[in-house]
Biopython code that builds the backbone (N, CA, C, O; Angstrom):
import numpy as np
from Bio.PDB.StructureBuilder import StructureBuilder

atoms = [
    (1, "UNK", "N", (0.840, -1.162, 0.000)),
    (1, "UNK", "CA", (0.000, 0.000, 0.000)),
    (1, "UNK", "C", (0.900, 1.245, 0.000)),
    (1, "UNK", "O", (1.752, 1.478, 0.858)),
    (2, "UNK", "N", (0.656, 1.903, -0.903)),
    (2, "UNK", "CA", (1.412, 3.464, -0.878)),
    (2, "UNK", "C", (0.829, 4.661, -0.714)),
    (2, "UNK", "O", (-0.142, 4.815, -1.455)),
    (3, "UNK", "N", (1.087, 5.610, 0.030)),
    (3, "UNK", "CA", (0.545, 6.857, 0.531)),
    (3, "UNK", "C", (1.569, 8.098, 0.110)),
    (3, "UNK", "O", (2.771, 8.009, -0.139)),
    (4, "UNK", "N", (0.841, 9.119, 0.105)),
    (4, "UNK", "CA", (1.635, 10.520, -0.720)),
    (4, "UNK", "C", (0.591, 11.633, 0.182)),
    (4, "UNK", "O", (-0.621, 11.515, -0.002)),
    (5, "UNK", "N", (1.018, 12.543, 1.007)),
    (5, "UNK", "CA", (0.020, 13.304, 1.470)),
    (5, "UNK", "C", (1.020, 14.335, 2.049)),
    (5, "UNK", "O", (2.040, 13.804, 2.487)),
    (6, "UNK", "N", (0.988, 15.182, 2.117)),
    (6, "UNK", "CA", (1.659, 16.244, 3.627)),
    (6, "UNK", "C", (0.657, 16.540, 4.489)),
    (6, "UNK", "O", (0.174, 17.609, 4.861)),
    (7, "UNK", "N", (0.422, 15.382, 4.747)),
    (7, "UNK", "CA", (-0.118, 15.263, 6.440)),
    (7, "UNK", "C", (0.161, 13.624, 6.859)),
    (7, "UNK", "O", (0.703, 12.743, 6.192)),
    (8, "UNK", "N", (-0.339, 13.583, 8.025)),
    (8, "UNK", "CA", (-0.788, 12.441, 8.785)),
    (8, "UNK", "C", (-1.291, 11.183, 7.581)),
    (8, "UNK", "O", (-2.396, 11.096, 7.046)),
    (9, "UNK", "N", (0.209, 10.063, 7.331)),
    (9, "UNK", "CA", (0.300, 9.256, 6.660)),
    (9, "UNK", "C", (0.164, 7.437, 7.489)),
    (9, "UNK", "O", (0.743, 7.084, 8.517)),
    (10, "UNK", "N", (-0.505, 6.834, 6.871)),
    (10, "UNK", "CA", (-0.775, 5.258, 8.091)),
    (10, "UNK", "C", (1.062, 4.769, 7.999)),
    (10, "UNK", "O", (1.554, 4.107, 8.912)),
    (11, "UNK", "N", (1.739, 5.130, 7.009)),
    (11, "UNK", "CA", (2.948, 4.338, 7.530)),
    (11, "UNK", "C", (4.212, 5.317, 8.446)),
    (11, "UNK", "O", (5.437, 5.294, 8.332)),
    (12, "UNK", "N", (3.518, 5.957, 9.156)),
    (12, "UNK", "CA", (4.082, 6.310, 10.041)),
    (12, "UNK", "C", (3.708, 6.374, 11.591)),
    (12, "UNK", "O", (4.103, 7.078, 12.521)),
    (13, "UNK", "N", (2.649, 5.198, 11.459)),
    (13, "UNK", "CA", (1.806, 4.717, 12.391)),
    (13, "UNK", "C", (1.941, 3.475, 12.783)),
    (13, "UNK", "O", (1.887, 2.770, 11.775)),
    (14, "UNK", "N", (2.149, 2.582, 14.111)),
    (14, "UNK", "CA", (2.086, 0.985, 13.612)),
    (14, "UNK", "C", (1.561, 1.022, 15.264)),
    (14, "UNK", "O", (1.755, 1.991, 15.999)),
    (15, "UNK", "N", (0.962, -0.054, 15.619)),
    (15, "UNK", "CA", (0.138, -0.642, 16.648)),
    (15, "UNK", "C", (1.081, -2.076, 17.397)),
    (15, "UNK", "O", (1.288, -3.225, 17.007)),
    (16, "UNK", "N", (1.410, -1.439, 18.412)),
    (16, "UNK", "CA", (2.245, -1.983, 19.292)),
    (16, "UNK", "C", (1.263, -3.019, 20.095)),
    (16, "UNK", "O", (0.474, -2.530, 20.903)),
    (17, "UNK", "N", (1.292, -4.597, 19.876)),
    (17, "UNK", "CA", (0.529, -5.728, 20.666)),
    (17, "UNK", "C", (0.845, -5.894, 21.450)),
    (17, "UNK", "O", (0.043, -5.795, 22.379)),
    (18, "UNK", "N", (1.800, -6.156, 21.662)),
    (18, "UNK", "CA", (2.590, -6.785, 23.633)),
    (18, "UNK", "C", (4.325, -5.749, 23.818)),
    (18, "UNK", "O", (5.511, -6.048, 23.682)),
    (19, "UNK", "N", (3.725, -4.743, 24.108)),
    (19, "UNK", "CA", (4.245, -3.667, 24.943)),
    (19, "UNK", "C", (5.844, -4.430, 25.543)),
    (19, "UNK", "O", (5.799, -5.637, 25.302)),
    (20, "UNK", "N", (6.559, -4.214, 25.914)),
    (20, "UNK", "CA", (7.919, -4.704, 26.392)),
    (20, "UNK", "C", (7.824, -4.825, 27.957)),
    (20, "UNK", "O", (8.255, -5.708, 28.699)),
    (21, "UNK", "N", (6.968, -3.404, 28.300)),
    (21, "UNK", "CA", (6.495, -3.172, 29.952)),
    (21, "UNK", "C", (5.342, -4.095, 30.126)),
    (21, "UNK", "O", (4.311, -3.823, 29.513)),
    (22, "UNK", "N", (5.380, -5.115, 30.857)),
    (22, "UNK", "CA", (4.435, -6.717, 30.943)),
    (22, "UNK", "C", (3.013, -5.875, 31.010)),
    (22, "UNK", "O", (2.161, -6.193, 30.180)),
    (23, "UNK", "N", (2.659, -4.656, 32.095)),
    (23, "UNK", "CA", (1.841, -4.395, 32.713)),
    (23, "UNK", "C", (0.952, -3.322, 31.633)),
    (23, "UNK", "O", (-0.229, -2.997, 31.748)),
    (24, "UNK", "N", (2.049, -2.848, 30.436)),
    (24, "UNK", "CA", (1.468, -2.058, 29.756)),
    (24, "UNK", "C", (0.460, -2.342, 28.583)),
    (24, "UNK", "O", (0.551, -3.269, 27.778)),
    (25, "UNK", "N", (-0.271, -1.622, 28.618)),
    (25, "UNK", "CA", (-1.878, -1.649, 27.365)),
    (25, "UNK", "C", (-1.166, -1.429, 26.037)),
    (25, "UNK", "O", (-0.124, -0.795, 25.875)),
    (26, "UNK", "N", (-2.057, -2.193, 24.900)),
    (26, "UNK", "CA", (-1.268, -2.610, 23.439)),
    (26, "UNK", "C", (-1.310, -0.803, 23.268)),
    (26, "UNK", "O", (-1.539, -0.165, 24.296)),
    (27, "UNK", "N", (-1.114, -0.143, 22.131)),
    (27, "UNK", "CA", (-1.087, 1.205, 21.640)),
    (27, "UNK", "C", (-0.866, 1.457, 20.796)),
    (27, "UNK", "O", (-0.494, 0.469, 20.164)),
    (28, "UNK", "N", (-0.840, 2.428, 20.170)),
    (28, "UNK", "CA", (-0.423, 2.873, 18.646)),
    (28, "UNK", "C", (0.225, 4.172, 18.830)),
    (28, "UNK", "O", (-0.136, 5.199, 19.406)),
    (29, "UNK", "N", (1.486, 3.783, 18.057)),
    (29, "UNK", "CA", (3.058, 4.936, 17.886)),
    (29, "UNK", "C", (3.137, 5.700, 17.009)),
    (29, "UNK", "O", (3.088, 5.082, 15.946)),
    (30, "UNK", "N", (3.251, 6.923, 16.840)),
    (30, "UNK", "CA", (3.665, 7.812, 15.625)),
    (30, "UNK", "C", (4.402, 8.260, 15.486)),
    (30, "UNK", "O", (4.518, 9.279, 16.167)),
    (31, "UNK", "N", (5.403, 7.965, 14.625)),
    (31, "UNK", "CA", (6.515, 8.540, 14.431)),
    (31, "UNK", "C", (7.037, 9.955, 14.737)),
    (31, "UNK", "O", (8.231, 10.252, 14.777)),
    (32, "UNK", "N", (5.827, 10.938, 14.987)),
    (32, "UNK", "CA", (5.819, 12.026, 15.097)),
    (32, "UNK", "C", (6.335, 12.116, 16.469)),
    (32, "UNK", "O", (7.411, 12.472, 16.949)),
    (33, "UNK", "N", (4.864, 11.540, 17.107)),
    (33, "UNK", "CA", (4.942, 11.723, 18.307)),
    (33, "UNK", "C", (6.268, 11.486, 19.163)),
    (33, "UNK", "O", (6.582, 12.087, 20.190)),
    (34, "UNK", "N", (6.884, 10.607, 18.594)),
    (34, "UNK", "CA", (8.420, 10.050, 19.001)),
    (34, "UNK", "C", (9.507, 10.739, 19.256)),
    (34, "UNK", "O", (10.291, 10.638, 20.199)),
    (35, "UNK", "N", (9.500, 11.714, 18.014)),
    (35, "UNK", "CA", (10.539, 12.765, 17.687)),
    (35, "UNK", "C", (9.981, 13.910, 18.535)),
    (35, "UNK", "O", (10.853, 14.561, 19.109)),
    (36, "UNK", "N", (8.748, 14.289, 18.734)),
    (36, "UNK", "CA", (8.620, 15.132, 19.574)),
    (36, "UNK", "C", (8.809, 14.598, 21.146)),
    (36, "UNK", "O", (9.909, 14.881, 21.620)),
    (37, "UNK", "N", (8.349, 14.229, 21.591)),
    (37, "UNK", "CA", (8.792, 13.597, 22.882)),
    (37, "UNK", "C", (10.144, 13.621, 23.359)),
    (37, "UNK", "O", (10.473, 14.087, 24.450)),
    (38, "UNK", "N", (11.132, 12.968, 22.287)),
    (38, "UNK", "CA", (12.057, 13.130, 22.903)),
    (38, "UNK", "C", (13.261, 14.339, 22.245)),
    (38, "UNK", "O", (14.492, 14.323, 22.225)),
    (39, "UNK", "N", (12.402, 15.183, 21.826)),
    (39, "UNK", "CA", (13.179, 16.319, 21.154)),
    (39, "UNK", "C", (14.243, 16.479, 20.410)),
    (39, "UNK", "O", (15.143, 17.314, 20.502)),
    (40, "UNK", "N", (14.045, 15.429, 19.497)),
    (40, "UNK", "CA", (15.049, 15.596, 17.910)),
    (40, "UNK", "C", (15.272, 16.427, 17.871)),
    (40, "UNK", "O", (14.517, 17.189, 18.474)),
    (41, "UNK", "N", (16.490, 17.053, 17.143)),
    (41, "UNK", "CA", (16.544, 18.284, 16.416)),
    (41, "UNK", "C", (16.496, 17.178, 14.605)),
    (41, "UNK", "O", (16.480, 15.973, 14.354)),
    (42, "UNK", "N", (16.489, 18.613, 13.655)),
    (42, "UNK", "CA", (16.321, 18.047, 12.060)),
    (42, "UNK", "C", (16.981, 16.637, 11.624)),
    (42, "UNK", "O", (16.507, 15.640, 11.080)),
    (43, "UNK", "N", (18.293, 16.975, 12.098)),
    (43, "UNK", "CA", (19.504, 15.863, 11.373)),
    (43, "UNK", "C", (18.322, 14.383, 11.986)),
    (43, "UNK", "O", (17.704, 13.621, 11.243)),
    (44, "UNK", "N", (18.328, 14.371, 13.832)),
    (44, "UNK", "CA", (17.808, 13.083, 14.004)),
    (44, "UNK", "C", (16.316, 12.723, 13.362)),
    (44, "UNK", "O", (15.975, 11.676, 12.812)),
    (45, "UNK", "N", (15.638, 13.768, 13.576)),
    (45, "UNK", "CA", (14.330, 13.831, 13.208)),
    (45, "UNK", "C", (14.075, 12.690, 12.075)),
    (45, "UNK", "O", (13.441, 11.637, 12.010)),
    (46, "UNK", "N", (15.127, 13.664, 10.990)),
    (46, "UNK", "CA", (14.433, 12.797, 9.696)),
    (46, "UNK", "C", (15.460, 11.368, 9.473)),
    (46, "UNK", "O", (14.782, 10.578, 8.816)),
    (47, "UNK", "N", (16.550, 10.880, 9.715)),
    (47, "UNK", "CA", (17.176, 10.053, 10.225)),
    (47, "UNK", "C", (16.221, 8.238, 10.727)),
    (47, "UNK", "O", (16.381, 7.097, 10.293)),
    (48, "UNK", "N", (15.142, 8.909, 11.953)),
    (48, "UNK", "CA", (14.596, 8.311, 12.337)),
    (48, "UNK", "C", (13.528, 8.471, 11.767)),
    (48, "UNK", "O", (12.617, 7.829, 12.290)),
    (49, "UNK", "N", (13.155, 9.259, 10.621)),
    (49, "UNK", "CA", (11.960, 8.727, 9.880)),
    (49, "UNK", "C", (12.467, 8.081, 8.850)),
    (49, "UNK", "O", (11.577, 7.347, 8.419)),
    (50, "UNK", "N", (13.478, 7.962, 8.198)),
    (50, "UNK", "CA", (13.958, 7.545, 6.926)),
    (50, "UNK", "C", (13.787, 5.921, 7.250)),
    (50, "UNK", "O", (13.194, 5.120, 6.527)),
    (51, "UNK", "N", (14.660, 5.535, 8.913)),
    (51, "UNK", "CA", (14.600, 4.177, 9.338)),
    (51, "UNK", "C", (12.862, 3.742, 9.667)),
    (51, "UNK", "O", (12.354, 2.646, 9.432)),
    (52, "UNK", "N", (12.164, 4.975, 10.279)),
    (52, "UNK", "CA", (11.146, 4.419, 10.399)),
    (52, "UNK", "C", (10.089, 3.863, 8.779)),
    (52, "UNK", "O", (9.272, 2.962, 8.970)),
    (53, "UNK", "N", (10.188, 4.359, 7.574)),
    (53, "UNK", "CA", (9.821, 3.852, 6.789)),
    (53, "UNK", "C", (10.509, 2.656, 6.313)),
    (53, "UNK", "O", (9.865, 1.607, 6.280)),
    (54, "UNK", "N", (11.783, 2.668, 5.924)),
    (54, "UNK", "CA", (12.351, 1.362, 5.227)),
    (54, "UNK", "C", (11.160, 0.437, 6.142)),
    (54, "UNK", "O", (10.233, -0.247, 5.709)),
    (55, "UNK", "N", (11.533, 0.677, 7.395)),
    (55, "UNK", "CA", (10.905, -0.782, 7.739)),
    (55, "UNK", "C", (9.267, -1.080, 7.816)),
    (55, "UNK", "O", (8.718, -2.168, 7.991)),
    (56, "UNK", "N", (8.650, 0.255, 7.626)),
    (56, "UNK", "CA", (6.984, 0.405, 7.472)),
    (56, "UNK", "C", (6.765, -0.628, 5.936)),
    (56, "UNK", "O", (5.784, -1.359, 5.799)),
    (57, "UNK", "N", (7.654, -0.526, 5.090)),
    (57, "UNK", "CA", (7.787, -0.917, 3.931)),
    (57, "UNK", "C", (8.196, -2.182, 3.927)),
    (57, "UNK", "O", (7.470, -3.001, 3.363)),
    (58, "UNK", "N", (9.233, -2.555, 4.446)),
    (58, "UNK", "CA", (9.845, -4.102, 4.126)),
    (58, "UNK", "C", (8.935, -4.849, 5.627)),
    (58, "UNK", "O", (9.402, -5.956, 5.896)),
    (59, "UNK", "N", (8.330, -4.620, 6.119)),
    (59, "UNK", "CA", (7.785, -5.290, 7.461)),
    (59, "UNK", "C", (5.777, -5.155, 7.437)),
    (59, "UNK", "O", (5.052, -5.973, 8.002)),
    (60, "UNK", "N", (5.351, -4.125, 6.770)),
    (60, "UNK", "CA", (4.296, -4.108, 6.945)),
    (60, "UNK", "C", (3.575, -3.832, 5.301)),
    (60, "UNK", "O", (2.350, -3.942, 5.251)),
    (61, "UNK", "N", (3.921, -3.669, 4.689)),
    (61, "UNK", "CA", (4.260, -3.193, 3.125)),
    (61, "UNK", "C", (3.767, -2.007, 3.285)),
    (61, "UNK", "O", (3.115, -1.729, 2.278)),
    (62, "UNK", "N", (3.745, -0.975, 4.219)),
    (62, "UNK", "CA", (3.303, 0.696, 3.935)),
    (62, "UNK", "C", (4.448, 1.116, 3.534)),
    (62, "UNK", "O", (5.508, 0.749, 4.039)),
    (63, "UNK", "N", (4.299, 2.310, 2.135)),
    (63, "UNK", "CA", (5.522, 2.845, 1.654)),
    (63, "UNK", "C", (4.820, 3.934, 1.518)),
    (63, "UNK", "O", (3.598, 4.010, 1.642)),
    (64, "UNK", "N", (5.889, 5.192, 1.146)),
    (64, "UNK", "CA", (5.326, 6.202, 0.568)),
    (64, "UNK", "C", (5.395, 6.249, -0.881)),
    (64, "UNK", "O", (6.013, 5.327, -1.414)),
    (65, "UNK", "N", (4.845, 7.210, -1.680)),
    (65, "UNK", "CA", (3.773, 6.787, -3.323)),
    (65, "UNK", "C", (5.756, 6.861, -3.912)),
    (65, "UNK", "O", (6.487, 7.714, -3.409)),
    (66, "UNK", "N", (6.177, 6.089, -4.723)),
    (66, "UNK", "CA", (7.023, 6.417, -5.307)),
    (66, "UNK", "C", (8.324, 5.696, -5.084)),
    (66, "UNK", "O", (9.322, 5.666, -5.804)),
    (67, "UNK", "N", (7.996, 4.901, -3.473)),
    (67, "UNK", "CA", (9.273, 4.253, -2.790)),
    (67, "UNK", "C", (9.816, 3.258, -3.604)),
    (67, "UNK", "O", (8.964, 2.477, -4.027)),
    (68, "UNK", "N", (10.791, 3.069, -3.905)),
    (68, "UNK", "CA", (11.253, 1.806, -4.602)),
    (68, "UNK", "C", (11.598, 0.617, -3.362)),
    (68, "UNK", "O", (12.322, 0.775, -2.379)),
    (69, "UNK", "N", (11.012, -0.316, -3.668)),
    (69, "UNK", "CA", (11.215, -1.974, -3.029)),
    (69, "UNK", "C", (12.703, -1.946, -2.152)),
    (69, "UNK", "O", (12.782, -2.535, -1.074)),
    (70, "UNK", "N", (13.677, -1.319, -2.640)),
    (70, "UNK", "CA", (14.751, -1.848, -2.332)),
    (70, "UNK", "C", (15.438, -0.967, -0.978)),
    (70, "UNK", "O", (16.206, -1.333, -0.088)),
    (71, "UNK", "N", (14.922, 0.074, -1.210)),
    (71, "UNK", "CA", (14.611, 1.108, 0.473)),
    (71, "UNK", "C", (16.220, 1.929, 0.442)),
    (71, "UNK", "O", (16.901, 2.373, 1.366)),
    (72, "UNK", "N", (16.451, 1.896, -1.042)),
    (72, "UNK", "CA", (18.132, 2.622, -1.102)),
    (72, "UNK", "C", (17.949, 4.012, -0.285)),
    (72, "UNK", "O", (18.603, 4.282, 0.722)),
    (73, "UNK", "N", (16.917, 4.896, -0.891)),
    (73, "UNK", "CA", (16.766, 6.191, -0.782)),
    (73, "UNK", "C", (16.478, 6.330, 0.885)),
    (73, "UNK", "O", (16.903, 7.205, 1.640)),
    (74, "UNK", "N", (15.677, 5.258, 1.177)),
    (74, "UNK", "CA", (16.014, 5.707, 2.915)),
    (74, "UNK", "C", (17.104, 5.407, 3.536)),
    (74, "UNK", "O", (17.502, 5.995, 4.542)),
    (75, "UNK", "N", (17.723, 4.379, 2.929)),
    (75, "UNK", "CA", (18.893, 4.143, 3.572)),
    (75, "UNK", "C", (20.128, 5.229, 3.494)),
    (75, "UNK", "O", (20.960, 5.578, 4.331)),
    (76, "UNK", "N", (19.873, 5.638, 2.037)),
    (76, "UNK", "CA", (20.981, 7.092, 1.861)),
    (76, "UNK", "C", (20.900, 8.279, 3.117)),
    (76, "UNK", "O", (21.734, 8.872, 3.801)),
    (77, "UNK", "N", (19.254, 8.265, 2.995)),
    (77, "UNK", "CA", (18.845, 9.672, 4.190)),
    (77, "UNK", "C", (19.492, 9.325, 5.405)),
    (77, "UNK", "O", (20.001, 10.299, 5.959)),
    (78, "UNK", "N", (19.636, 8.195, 6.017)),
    (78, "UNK", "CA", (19.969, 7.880, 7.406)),
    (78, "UNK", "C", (21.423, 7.737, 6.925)),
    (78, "UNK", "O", (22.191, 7.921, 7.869)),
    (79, "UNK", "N", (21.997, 7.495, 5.876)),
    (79, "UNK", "CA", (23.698, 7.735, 5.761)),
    (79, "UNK", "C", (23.828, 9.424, 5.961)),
    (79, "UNK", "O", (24.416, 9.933, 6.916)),
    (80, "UNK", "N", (23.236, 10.107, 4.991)),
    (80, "UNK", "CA", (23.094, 11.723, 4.979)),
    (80, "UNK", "C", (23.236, 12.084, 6.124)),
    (80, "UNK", "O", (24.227, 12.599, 6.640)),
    (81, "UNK", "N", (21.891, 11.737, 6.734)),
    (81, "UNK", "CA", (21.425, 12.796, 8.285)),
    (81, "UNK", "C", (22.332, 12.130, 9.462)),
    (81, "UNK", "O", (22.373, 12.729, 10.537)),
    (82, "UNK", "N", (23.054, 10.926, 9.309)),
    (82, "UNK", "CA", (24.294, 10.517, 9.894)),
    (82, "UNK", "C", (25.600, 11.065, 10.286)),
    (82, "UNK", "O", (26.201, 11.127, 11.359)),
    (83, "UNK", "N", (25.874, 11.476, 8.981)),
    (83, "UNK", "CA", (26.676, 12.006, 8.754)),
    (83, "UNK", "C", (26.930, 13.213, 9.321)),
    (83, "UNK", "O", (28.023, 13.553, 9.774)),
    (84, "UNK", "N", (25.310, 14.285, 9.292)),
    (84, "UNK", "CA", (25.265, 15.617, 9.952)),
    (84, "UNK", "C", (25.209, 15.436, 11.771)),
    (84, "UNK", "O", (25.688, 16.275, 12.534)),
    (85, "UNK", "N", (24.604, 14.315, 12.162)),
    (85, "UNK", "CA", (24.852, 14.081, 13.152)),
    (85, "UNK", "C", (26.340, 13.989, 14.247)),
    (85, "UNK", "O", (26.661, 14.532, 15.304)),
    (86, "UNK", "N", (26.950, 13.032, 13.350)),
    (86, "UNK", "CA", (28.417, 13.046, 13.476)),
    (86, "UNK", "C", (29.399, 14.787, 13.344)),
    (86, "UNK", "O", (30.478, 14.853, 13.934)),
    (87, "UNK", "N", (29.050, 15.635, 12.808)),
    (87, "UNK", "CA", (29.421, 16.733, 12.122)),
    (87, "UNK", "C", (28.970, 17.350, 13.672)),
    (87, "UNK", "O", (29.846, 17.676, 14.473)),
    (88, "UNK", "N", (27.492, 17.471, 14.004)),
    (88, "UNK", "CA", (26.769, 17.830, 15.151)),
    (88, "UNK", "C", (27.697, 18.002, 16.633)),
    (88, "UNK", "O", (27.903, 18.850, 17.501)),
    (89, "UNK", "N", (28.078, 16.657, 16.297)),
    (89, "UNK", "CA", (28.284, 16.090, 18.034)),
    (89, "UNK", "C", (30.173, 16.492, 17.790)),
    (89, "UNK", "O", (30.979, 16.330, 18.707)),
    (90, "UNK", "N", (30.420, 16.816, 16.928)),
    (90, "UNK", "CA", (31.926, 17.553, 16.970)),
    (90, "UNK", "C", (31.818, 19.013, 17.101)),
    (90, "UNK", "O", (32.552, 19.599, 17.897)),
    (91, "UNK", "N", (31.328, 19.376, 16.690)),
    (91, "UNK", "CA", (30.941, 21.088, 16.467)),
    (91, "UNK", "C", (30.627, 21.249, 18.436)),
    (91, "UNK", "O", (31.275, 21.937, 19.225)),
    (92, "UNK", "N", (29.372, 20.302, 18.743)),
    (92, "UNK", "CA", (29.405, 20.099, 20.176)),
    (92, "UNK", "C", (30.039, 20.110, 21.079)),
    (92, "UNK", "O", (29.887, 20.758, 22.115)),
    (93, "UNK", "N", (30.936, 19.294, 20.757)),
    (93, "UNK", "CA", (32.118, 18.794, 21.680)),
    (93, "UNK", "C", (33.280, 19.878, 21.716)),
    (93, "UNK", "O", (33.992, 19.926, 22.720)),
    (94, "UNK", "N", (33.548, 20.963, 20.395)),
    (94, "UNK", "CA", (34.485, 21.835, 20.477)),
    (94, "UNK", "C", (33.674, 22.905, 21.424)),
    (94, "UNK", "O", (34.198, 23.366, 22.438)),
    (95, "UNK", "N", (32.480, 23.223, 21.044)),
    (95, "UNK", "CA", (32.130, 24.432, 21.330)),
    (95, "UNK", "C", (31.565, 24.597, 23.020)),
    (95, "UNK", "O", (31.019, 25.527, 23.613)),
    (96, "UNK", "N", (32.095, 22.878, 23.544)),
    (96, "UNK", "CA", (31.946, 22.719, 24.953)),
    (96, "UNK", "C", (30.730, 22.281, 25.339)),
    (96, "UNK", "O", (30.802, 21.749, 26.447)),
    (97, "UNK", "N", (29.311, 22.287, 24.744)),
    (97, "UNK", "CA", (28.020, 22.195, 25.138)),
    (97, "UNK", "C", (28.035, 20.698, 25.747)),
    (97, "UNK", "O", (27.308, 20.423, 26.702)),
    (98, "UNK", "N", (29.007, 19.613, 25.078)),
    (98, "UNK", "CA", (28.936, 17.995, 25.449)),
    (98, "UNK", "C", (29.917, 18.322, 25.956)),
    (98, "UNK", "O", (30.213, 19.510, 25.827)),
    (99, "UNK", "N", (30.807, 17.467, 26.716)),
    (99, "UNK", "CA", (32.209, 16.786, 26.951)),
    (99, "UNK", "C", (32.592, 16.046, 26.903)),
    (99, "UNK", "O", (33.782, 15.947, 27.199)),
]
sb = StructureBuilder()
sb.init_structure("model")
sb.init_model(0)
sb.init_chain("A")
sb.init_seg("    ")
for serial, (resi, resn, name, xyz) in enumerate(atoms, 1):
    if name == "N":
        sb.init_residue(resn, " ", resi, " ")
    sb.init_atom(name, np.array(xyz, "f"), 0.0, 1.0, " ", f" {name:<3s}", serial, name[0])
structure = sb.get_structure()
């Protein structure tokens, strides 16, 4: 199934059955919600959406309209936004904010 929208797309949605926490109720995750929660900035943001589709695609068959089967192009984005990450956490580390 393939989706194309700028909004609120089902493969960035998936329904969690048996929770990891024994005690916790099944639920449904959004990718969104994820990145906001734990306050991505851009580089991770889209990083972790690039991974979150390959696998919406090779695991559930949701793709977005255009995806090719073979999931290169997400895999490039998470090499890309990797890369800026890495770039990130040096720029960080000089400018003292990490240590």
């Amino acid at each position: 199934m393939t989706e194309y929208s700028g909004g609120s797309v089902s493969y960035y949605t998936v329904f969690i059955k048996r929770p990891t926490t024994p005690a916790k109720c099944p639920y449904s995750a959004e990718c969104n919600d994820i990145i906001e929660a734990l306050g991505m900035n851009y580089a991770e943001g889209n990083a972790f959406k690039a991974i979150w589709r390959r696998a919406a695609q090779r695991t559930l068959g949701k793709a977005k309209v255009g995806a090719k089967p073979d999931g290169l192009y997400d895999a490039e984005k998470v090499s890309f936004f990797g890369e800026r990450l890495v770039e990130q956490s040096k720029q960080f580390k000089e400018q003292g904010v990490i240590k």
